[in-house]
N, C-alpha and C positions, 0 to 999 in steps of 0.2 A: 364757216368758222373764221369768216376775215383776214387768213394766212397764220392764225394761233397757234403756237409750237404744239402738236401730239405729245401727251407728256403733262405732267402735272408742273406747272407754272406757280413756283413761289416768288411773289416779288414784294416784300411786307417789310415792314418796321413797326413793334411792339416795344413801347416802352412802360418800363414799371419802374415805380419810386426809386431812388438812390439810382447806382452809375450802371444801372444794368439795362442793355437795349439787343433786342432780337431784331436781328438786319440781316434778308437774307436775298438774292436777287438769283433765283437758280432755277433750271429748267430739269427736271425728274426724268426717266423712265416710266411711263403709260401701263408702263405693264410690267407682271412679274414684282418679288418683294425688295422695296428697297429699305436696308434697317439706315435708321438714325440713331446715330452711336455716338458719345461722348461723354464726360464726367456729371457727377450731380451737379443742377445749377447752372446747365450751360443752354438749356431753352428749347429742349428736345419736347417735353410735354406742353410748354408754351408754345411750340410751333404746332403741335396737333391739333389744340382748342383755338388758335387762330383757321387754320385750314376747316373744323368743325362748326366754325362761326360761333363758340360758347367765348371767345374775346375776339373784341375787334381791334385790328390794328389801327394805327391811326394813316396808315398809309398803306395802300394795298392792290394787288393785282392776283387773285387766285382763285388758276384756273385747271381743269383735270380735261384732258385730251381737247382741248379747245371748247370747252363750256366753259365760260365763268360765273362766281361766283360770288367776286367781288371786285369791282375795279371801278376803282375811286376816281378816274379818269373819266369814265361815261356813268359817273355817279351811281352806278349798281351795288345792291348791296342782297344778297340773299341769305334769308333768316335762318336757324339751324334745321328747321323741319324741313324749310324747303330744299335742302341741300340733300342729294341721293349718295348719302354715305350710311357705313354701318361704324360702331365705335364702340372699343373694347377695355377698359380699364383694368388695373391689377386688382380690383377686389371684381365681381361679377357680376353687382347690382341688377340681380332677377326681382322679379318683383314675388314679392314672398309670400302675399296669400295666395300666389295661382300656381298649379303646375305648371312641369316643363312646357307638356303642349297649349296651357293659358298660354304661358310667356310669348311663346313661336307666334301662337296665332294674334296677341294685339302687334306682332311686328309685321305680320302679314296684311293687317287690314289697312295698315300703312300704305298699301299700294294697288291702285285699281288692276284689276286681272290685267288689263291687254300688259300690263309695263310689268309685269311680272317676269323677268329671265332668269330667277335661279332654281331648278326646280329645288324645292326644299324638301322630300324625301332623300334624291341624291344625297343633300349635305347633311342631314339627319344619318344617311348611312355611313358617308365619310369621316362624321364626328364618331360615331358611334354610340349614341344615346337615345338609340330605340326605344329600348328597354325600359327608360326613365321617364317616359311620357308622363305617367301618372301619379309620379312623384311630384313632392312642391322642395322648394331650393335649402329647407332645411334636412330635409333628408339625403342631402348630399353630398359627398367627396369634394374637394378644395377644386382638383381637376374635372370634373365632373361638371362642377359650378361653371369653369370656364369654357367647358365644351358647350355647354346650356347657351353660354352669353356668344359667342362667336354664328352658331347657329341663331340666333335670334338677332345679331347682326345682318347673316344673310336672308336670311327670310323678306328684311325690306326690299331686296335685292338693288343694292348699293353700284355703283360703279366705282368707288371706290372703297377700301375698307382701312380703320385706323385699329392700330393696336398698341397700347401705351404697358409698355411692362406688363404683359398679360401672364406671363410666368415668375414674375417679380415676389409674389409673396404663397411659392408654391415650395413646398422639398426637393430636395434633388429625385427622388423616387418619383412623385408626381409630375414632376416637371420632364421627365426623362418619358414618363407613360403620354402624357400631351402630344411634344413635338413630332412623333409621327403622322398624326392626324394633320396638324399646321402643313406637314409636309406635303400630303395628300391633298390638302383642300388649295395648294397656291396651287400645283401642278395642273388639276384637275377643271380647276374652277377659272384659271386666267384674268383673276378679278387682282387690280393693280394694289398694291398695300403697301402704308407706312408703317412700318416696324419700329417703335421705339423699345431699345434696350440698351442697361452699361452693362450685357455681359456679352465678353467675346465669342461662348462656347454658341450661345444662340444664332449670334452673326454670320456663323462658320457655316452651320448647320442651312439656316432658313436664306440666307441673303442672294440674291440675286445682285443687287448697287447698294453700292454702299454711301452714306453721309455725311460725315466728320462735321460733330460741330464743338466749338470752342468756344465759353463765352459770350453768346448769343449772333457766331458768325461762324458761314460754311468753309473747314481750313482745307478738305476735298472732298470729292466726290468724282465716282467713279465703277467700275465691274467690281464687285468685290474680291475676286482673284487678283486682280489688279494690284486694288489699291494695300491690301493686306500684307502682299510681298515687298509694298516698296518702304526701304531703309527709314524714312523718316516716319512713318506710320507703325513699322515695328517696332521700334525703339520704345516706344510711351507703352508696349504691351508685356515687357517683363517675359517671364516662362509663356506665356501664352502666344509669344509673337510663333507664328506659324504661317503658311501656304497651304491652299485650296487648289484641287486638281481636282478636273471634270476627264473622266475616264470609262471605258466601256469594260465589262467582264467579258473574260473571253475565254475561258475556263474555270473549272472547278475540282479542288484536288479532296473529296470525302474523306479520303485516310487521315489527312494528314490537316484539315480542317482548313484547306488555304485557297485565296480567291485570286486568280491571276486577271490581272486589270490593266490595261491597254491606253495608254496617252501619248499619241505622238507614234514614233518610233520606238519608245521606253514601254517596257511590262514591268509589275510590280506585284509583288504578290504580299496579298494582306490575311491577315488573321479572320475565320470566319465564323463571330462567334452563334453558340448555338441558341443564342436568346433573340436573335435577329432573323429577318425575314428570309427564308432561301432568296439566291439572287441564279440566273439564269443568265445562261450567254446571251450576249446582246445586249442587256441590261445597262442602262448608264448610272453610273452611280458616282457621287463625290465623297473625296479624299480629303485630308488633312495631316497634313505632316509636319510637326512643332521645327522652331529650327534648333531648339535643344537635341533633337532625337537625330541632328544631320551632322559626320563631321565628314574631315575632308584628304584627301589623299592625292599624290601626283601619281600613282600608279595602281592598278586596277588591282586590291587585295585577292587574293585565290585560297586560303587556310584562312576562312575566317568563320563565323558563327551568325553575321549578316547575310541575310537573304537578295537584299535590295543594292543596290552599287550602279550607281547612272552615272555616263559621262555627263559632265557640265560645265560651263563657260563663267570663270568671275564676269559678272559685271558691275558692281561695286562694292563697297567693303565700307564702313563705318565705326570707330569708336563705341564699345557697349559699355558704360561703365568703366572703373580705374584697369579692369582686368579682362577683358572681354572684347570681340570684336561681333561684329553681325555682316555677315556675306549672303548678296543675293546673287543670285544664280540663274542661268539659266538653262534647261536640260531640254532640247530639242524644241524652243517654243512656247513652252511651261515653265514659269518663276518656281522659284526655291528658294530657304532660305535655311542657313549653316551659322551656328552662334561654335565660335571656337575663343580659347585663349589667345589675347592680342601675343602672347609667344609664339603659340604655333603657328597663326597668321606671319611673323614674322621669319620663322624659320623656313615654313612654306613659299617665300617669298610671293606670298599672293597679291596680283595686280590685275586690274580691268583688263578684261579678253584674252587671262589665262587657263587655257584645259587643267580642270581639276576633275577628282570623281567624288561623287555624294554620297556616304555610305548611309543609309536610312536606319535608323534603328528600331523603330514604329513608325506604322501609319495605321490612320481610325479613320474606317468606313462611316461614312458619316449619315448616308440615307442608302 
């Protein structure tokens, strides 16, 4: 691999008519899902058909775990078939005279047996679309459709896989029945994925690294726990800005319907509702705490109606608006984040590396 960074290698410039130009010089995560996130219009799906070879850049270096694909340097240029990806759009583009299993099997014949590594029953089991073998794509659910296209992605058995708003033109109902499956197949499958989506809720849920882009350039990139707590990334997220916490279960209280969840030195205990999967100690599961649902206090409440109450550490504080401040936090190691009145902030006299407590008012189990 000639010392090629591990890691998907974007180094491109796309230009399209008028002042708009995709300029991106960044080295990925290899593995695990990393979303690309940003407003309409900022180059998120022009960066996926660059990586897909359906555009070419006029300048380019892209590479997945040190294969490339294009580098205009050593004049290479590989076509879209010959590129070992799968590609997933917001509509499901099956092909419509054949059944589910027509579909699977021309993605299959894409690939001579020896290079075959995804078994495709597994991800037929994972999607859960046994059932539908026999179907053709008009007999089917909007979700359904997209589970169809995903598996027919891996079937070529891709080393890397694209997803372009694949939940983008689904309901919240179907879009809710989906993401478990997505969840199951990154964990499961370790096959590396670019996630394009503008909704936070998806981000939360699926991301692994995160990609900020703006305007057709990368403003960060980073662990998406990370980068989602820090003040200047909050801020552009309105009610939605929130922290991700990666936590073990370490009990289960049946009466009383509550999950106690272990991070750090911190226990939390969350809501466990009955429409979600039993979880089991030991269990790793991720959290999401808005920093709406976080206020703040210099002494540990005892008559209160909150469950959750963590020590934690300001460590910066930011203007949110004419009325509002946003405070990150840190609670034994794990970022936080507390949107309070710039009053209370002030009455509080809150300052970098002062002991506050976080009173949580929800938290959402999120897988």
């Amino acid at each position: 691999m000639n010392g090629a960074p591990v890691g998907i290698e974007l180094r491109l410039q796309v230009q399209y008519g008028g002042d708009f130009k995709l300029d991106l010089n960044t080295v990925l995560p290899g593995q695990g899902v990393t979303a690309v996130f940003g407003p309409s219009g900022c180059g998120k799906t022009t960066l996926l058909r660059a990586v897909a070879g359906l555009t070419r850049p006029a300048r380019a270096r892209i590479a997945v775990n040190g294969e490339a694909w294009q580098d205009d340097e050593r004049a290479l240029w590989q076509p879209p078939h010959r590129r070992p990806l799968g590609m997933v759009f917001q509509d499901a583009r099956l092909f419509e005279h054949l059944t589910v299993q027509g579909n699977l099997d021309f993605a299959l014949k894409r690939v001579p047996p020896g290079e075959r590594w995804v078994a495709l029953p597994r991800a037929v089991e994972l999607l859960g679309i046994g059932d539908l073998m026999k179907r053709r794509p008009a007999q089917l659910s909007g979700g359904e459709r997209q589970r169809v296209a995903i598996a027919r992605a891996l079937a070529a058995s891709p080393r890397l896989l694209l997803l372009d708003e694949p939940l983008a033109a689904l309901d919240a109902a179907r879009k809710a029945e989906l993401l478990p499956y997505f969840e199951r197949l990154t964990r499961e499958l370790g096959l590396p994925v670019l996630y394009v989506t503008h909704a936070l809720d998806e981000v939360a849920r699926l991301a692994d690294h995160l990609m900020l882009l703006d305007a057709g350039r990368v403003t960060a990139h980073g662990p998406a726990a990370t980068l989602l707590a820090r003040l200047d990334v909050a801020r552009r997220h309105g009610d939605d800005a929130g922290a991700l916490i990666e936590g073990t279960v370490t009990a289960l209280d049946p009466d009383d319907h509550l999950l106690h969840v272990c991070f750090g030195d911190n226990t939390v205990q969350c809501v466990q509702t009955t429409a979600a999967a039993p979880r089991t100690p030991g269990q790793r599961v991720r959290l999401r705490v808005l920093a709406r649902d976080v206020s703040l206090t210099l002494s540990a409440a005892r008559d209160t109606s909150i469950l959750n109450i963590l020590p934690a550490t300001v460590q910066s504080l930011t203007n949110d608006g004419p009325a509002q401040t946003l405070v990150a936090l840190d609670a034994d190691g794990t970022p936080l984040l507390a949107r309070v009145t710039r009053k209370s902030a002030q009455a509080l006299f809150l300052t970098p590396g002062q002991t506050v407590y976080a009173q949580i008012k929800g938290v959402a189990v999120l897988d």
